[in-house]
N, C-alpha and C positions, 0 to 999 in steps of 0.2 A: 410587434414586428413579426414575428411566428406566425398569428395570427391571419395577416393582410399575406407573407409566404404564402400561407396555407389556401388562401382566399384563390391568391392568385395563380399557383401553378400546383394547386389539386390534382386536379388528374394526372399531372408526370408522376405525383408522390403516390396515386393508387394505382396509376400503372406500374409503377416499380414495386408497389408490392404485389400486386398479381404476379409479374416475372419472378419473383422471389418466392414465391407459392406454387410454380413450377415447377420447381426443383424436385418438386416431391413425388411428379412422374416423369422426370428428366428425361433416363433412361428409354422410356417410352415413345418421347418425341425423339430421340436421338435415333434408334433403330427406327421407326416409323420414316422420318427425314431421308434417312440415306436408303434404309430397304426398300422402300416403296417405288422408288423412282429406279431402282437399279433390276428389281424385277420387272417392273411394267416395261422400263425400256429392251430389257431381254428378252422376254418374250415374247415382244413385240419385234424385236429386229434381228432374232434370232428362231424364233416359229413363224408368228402368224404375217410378218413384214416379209420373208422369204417364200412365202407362198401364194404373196399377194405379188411380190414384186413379178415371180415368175411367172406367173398366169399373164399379168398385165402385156409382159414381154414377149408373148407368145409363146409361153410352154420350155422355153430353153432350158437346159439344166445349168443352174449357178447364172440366169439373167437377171439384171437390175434392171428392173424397166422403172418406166416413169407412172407409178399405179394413179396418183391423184395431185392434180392441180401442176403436171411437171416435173413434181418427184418424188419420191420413194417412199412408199407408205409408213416407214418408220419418223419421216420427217413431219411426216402431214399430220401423222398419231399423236403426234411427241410433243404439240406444245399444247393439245389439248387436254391432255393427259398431268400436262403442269395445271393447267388451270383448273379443272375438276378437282385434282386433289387438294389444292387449296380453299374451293368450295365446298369440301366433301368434312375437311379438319376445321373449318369456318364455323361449320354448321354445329357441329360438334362442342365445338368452343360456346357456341349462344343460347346451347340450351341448358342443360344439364350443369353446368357453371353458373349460370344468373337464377334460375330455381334454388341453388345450393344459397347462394347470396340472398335468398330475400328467405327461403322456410327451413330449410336443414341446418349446414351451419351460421346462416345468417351473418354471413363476413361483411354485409354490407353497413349494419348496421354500430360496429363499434368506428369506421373512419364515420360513418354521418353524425354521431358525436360532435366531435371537432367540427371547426369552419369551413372542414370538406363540403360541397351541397351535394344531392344525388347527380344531378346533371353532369357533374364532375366524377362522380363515378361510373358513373353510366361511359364516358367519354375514355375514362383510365382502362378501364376493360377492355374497349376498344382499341385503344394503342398499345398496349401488350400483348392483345391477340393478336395487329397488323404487326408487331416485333414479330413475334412466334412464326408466321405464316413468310414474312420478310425471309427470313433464315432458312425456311422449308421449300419456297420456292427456288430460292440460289442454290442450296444443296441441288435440287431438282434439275437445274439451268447445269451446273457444273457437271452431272450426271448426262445430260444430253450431249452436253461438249464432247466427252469425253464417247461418247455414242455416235459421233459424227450426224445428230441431228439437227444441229443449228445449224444451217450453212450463213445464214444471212448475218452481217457486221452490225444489223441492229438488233438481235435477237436476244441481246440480254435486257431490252425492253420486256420480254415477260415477266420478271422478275414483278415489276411493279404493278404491269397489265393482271398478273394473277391474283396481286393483293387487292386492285381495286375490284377486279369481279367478285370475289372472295367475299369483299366489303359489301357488296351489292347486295348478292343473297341474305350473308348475316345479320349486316345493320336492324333489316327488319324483322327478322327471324327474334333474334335478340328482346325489341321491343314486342314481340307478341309473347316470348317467354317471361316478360317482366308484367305482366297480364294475368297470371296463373297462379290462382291460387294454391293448388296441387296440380302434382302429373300421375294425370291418369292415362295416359299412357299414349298421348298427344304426341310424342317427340318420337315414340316408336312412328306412329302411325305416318309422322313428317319423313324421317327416314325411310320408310317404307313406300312412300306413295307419290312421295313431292323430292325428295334428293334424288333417289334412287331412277325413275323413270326419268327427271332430269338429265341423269349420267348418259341415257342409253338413248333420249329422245332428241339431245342437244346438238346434233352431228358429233359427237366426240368421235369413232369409230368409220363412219360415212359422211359424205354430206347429205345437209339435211333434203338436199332437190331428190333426194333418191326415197327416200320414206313419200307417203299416202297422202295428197295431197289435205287429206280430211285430218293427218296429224301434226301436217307441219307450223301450225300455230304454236305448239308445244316450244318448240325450240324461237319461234321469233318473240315469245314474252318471258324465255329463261335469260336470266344473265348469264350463265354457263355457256351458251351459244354465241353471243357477242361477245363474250370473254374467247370463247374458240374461234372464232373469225379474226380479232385482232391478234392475237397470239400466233395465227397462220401468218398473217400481213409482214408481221415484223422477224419470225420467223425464217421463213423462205418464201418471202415477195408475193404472198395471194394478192392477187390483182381485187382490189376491192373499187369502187365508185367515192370518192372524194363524200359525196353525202350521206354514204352508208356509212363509211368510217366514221363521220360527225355521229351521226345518229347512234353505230354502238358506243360509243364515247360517253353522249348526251343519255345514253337510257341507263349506263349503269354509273354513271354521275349521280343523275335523281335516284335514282334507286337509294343510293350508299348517303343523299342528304337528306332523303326525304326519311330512311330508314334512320337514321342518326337522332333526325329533330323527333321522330316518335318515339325513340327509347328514352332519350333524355325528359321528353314528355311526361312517359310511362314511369319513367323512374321517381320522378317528382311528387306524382301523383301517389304511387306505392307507398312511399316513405314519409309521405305527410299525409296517410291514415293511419 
């Protein structure tokens, strides 16, 4: 009977023990969760939203103007700023964690023991990280409230919009960390080269029509982009086309199944050499 348990609902029991395995930089996510969202919104709607707002306004001292898409560049900033950062702690989560699980400490392999299979661990990972990210987001959401960045009554749709972009990037990120034999210093260079110019190339900050027409490819095959377009939408009403909406929808859908069915793949494969 344990056994067919086991069989069966694996992954809730290795996602609970990764949340359980948390604990041990709680503290870290707990200040990360509530600091991060509470500085970026402040300095954003407190410096650089105050001098975007005025300019937009015409120079007025103390104008709210409407800098981007209508309103206030703290609002326009704000749900991008949710999504990045769940893409930014996503990333983080899929590398240096699944490395740890297959060559250092090897956590992976005392549950593949049991009637756990890896696909089920591969899968448990991932619902603890979407736990983790769940909680990081709505802190962040709550943080905006309280920011007067969400005007819109559906805007707590980010919550979830951030975990699937989040999901988008890492799923696959994930499966190419479960590929590695050693890090040679592959996950700097990701951070480096591939998150990082994401954050800045994605419209996080601008929109993307405003960058060189030779770079804006960057942001239409980032899911960080599609994730900051729909997080506008629901937000405070960016006026999107019905089939664009489908389509960021549809591109970090496959991303988050396509990146899922190759970890669980990769995991397979790992743990049955």
């Amino acid at each position: 009977m344990s056994a067919a348990k086991a069989r069966r609902w694996g992954a809730f029991y290795f996602a609970e023990h990764q949340l359980r395995a948390m604990r041990a930089y709680l503290l870290t996510i707990v200040v990360t969760s509530v600091g991060n969202p509470f500085l970026y919104l402040f300095s954003m709607g407190v410096g650089l939203a105050s001098i975007v707002d005025r300019t937009a306004a015409g120079g007025g001292a103390g104008g709210q103007g409407a800098a981007f898409d209508g309103v206030g560049y703290l609002a326009y900033a704000a749900p991008a700023l949710l999504v990045s950062s769940a893409v930014m702690t996503c990333a983080m989560e899929m590398m240096f964690p699944v490395m740890d699980g297959f060559k250092w400490r090897r956590v992976y392999y005392g549950p593949h023991v049991t009637p756990l299979v890896p696909g089920q661990l591969a899968v448990g990972h991932i619902m603890a990280v979407g736990v983790r990210l769940t909680v990081q987001c709505l802190v962040f959401f709550l943080v905006m409230l309280a920011f007067g960045a969400a005007p819109s009554p559906s805007a707590w749709l980010l919550v979830p919009l951030g975990v699937g972009a989040a999901m988008a990037f890492g799923a696959p990120l994930m499966a190419y960390a479960a590929r590695l034999e050693k890090e040679a210093f592959q996950f700097s260079m990701i951070q480096r080269f591939i998150v990082m110019p994401l954050f800045l190339f994605s419209g996080t900050f601008y929109p993307l029509e405003t960058m060189p027409a030779a770079l804006q490819w960057i942001g239409w095959i980032s899911p960080l982009w599609h994730g900051n377009q729909l997080g506008r939408a629901v937000s405070y009403g960016l006026a999107e086309e019905p089939w664009l909406v489908a389509a960021h929808v549809g591109y970090l859908a496959l991303l988050g199944a396509v990146g899922i069915a190759w970890a669980r793949r990769n995991y397979t494969r790992r743990m049955a050499a």
